[in-house]
N, C-alpha and C positions, 0 to 999 in steps of 0.2 A: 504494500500500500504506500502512497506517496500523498504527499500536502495536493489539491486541488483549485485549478484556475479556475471559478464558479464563472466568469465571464469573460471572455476574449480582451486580452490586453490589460486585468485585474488586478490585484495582489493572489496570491495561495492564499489557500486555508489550509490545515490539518487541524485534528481534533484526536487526541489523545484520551484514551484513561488506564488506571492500572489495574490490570487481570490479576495478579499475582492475590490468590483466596486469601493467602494468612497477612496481607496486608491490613494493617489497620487503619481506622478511617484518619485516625490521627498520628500516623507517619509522617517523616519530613516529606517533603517541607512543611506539611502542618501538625507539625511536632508540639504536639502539648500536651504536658503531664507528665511525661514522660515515653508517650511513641510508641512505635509498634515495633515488630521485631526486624527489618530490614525496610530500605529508603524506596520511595517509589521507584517503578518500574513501569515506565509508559509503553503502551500498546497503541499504533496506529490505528485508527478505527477510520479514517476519516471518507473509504472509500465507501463506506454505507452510510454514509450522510444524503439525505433527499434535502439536496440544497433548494429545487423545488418549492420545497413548503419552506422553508428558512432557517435561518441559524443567527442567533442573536446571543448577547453582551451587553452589559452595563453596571457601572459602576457611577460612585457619587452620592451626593445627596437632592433635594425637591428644594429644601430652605434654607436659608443660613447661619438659623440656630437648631438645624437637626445633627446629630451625629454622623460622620458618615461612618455606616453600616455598612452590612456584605454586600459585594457586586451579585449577580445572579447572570445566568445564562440558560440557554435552551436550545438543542436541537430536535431532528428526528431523523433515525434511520432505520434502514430497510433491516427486519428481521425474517424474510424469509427462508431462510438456511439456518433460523432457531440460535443463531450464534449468542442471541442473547435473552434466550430462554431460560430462567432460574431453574427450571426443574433438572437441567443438565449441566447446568455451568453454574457452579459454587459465587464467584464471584461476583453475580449481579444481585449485589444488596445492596441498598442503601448509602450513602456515604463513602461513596468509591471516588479515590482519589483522580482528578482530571485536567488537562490542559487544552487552550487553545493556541495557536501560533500562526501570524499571517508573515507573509515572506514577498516582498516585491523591491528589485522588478523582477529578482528572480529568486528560486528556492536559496542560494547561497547567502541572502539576508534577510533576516528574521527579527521579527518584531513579537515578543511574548506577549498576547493581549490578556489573558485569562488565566488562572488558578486557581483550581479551587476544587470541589465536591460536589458529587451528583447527587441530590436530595431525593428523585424517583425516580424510576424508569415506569413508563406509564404504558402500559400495549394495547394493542387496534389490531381486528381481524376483520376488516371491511370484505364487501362484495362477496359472500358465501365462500372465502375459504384463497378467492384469487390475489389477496396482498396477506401482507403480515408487517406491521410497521414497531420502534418502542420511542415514544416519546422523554426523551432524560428532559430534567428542570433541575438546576442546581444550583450552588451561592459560593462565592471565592472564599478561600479558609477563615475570611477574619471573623466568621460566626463560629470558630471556636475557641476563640478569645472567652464568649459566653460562659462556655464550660470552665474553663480551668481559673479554679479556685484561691484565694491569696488566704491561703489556710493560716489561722494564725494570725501573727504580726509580723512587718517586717521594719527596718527603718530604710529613711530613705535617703538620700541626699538629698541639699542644699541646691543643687544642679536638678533642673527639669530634665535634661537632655541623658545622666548619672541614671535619674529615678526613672525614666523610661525603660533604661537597660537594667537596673535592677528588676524589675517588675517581670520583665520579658524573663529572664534568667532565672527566677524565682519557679517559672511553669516551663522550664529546658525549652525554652524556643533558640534555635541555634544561632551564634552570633552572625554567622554569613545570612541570617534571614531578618537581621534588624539594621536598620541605615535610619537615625534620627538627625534632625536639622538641631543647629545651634539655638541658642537662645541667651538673651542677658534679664530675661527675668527670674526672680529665685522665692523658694520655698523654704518655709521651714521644717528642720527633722522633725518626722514624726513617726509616729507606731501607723500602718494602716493593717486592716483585717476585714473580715467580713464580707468581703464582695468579689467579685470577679474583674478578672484582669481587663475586661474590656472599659467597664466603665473605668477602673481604677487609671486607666492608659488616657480616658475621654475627659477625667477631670485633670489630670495634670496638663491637656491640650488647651483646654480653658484657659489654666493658669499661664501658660507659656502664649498665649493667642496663636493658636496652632490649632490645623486639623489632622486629627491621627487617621491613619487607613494602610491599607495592605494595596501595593502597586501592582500594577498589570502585570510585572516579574514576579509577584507574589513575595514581596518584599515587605514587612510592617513598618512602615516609616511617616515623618510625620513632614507636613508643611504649614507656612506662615499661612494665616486667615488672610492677608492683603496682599498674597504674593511677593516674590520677592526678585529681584534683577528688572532687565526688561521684555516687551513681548516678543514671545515665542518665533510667532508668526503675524500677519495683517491679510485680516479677509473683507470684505467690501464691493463698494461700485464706486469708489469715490472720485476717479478719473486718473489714479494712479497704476501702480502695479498689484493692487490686491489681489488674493488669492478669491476665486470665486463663489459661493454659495448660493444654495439654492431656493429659501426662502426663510423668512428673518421673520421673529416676536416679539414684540416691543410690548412693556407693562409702564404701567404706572399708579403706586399704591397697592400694588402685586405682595404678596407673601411681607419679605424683609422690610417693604416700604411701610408696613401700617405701626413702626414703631418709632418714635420718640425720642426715646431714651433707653438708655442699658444699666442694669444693677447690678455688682459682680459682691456676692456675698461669699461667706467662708460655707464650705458643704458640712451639711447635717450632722449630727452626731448621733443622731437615731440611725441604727443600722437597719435597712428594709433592702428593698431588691435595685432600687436605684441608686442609693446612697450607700458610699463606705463609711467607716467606722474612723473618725481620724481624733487623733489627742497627739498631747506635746511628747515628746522622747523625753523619758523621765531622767532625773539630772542631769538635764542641759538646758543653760541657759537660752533663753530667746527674745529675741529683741520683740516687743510689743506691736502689735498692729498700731500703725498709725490713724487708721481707719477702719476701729474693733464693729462697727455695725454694716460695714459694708459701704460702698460709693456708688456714688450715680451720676452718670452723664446723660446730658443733651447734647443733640446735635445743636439747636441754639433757641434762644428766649423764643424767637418768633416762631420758630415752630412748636413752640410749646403752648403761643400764643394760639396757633391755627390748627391747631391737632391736636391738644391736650397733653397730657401726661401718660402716653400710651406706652409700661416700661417694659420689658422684658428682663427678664432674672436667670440669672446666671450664673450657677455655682463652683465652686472654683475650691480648688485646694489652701493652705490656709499662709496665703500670701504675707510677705512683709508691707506690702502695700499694694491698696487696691485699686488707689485711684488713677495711675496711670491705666493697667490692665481696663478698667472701665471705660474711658477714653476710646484706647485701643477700640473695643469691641460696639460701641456707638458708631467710631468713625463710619465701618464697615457696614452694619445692621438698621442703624438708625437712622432712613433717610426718606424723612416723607416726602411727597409729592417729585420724587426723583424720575424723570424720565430714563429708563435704564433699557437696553437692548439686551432682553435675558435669555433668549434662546435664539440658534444658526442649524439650518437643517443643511448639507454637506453634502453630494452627490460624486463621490470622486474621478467614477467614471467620465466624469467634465473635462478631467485635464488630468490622467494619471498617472505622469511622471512628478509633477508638482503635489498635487494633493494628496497621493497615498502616503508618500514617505512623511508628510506632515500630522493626518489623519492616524497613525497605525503608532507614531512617537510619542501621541499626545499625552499629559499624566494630567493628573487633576493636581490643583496646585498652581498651574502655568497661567504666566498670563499670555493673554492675545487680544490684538486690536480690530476693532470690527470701524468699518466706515460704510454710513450708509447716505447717499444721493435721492434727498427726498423728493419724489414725483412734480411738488408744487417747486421748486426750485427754489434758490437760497446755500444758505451754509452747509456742507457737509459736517454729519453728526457723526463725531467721534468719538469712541468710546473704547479705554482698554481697562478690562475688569479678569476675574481669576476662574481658571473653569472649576465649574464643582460638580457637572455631572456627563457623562458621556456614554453616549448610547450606539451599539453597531448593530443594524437589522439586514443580513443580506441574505440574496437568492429572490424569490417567487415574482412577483409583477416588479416587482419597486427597484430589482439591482440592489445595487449598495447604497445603504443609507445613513449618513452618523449626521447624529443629532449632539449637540452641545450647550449647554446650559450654564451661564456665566453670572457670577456676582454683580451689584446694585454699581459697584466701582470697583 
């Protein structure tokens, strides 16, 4: 079996998963708790892919005070030859480890898009007996961040970027599977317990203005909430050289827009399913909060004038100081009546020497500038914001499709 050109002149696809029975679902790379008895072992599958009905991808988040959570995926292939009949093949249960990989412009370069776990295989015996199809649906490993437990207490470091890696290392996630961005915000030691690593990973992203997530290498790494360097790429009609797209959405008072203001308090100390469990590290001195009830930002009096006090709360690890981190998180979140370009629907087939290798590199995190040439004439509207959700839908009527979904700024 070999990666496939779904459409003349395209990128590849192949589509991996691991056969090997005694594999566990949480082998490396999604090694946690301790692993299964040997490393995946990928099986080409990709030539019974009914690219046909489609194959799809995505990662990211909807809002910009949601977590980002596991990516998901879905194909369907042809099971006529029963290869993935459970009654004869041990292997297809649940939770089988999976990859996807596109490669253009030819198989010799490869872009990892996908990692992760088959959540079902779902089967179809249409027309009296003449097909046999199984439908997988499944979600990139960071949904088992969920499971593995921060048994205990641990301490942490003073270092966001320290207490990430602790945390990770706490539940054997291998250090080639963690790459964290820097940070100059700082925490204080403390005992945490009670919760699981994901959320415990999701508040320290807070505190650091950072979003945590597992990259299309399948990588758990973390990036800045307002991007960092400059944009990526520029897609547009602005009369330059922009790269092309194929239909644009524009909001306003959309999701992020309908807030005001940001409150960044210290997290709970009631241990429940959301919240961890956090106290000071016993004999050690700590510098006092400057701002022991938490701070709040506006984006500014007149919007608070025209909008209210619309706040959003947001809990954080238990900072030396909050009111920068507030600030931060306003900047970003807080912006009403913003005219914002929040989603670019992508067609690569357009131009796919320029656009695949663009489209296939993309990470969330990145920024890019969108210019758009409005109908009634006037100023081109320029906008470069941070992508936070990315979607691939190829095969059936539509070719290749990537949708992109970008921050307020």
């Amino acid at each position: 079996m070999a990666a496939q050109q779904v459409l003349p002149g395209s990128a590849y696809i192949k589509l991996e998963v691991d056969k090997q029975p005694a594999t566990k679902w949480n082998a490396p790379p999604t090694l946690i708790g301790g692993g299964g008895p040997a490393p995946v072992v990928y099986t080409d599958i990709t030539d019974d892919v009914r690219f046909d009905q489609g194959i799809s991808w995505d990662r990211g988040r909807d809002a910009e005070w949601e977590m980002l959570n596991s990516g998901s995926f879905s194909a369907t292939l042809s099971n006529r030859g029963r290869s993935y009949d459970p009654t004869t093949n041990s292997w297809v249960v649940g939770r089988r480890p999976a990859r996807i990989t596109c490669y253009y412009p030819t198989t010799a370069t490869a872009y990892v898009q996908f990692v992760g776990l088959i959540d079902t295989f779902e089967f179809d015996y249409p027309e009296m007996g003449t097909d046999a199809t199984v439908a997988l649906s499944g979600v990139d490993w960071f949904t088992s961040t969920y499971t593995a437990r921060l048994v205990g207490s641990f301490t942490t470091s003073t270092s966001i970027a320290l207490a990430y890696q602790q945390m990770c290392n706490l539940v054997a996630i291998p250090a080639a599977y963690q790459s964290f961005a820097t940070t100059t915000n700082v925490i204080k030691k403390q005992h945490m317990g009670g919760t699981d690593l994901q959320t415990g990973l999701q508040l320290l992203g807070v505190a650091a203005f950072q979003y945590v997530f597992v990259s299309r290498t399948g990588i758990i790494t973390s990036a800045a909430a307002a991007g960092t360097g400059s944009a990526v790429a520029t897609f547009g009609d602005g009369g330059g050289s922009e790269l092309p797209y194929t239909n644009l959405r524009a909001a306003v008072g959309f999701q992020s827009n309908a807030y005001t203001g940001v409150v960044v308090r210290e997290a709970t100390t009631v241990v429940n399913v959301d919240h961890p469990t956090w106290s000071a590290q016993a004999g050690t001195a700590l510098t006092a909060d400057s701002v022991t009830a938490g701070a709040t930002a506006f984006t500014s009096q007149a919007d608070v004038d025209k909008y209210g006090k619309i706040l959003l709360e947001i809990p954080c690890v238990a900072m030396i100081d909050y009111t920068a981190l507030a600030a931060q998180w306003a900047g970003i979140m807080a912006t009403p009546g913003t005219y914002w370009i929040r989603e670019i629907e992508i067609r690569p087939m357009a131009n796919p020497a320029t656009l695949f290798p663009v489209v296939l590199a993309a990470e969330l995190g990145q920024k890019y500038t969108i210019k758009l040439r409005p109908l009634g004439g006037g100023a081109v509207v320029t906008q470069t914001s941070v992508l936070r959700s990315i979607h691939h839908q190829v095969g059936g009527s539509d070719g290749w499709v990537v949708t992109w979904g970008f921050t307020p700024k």
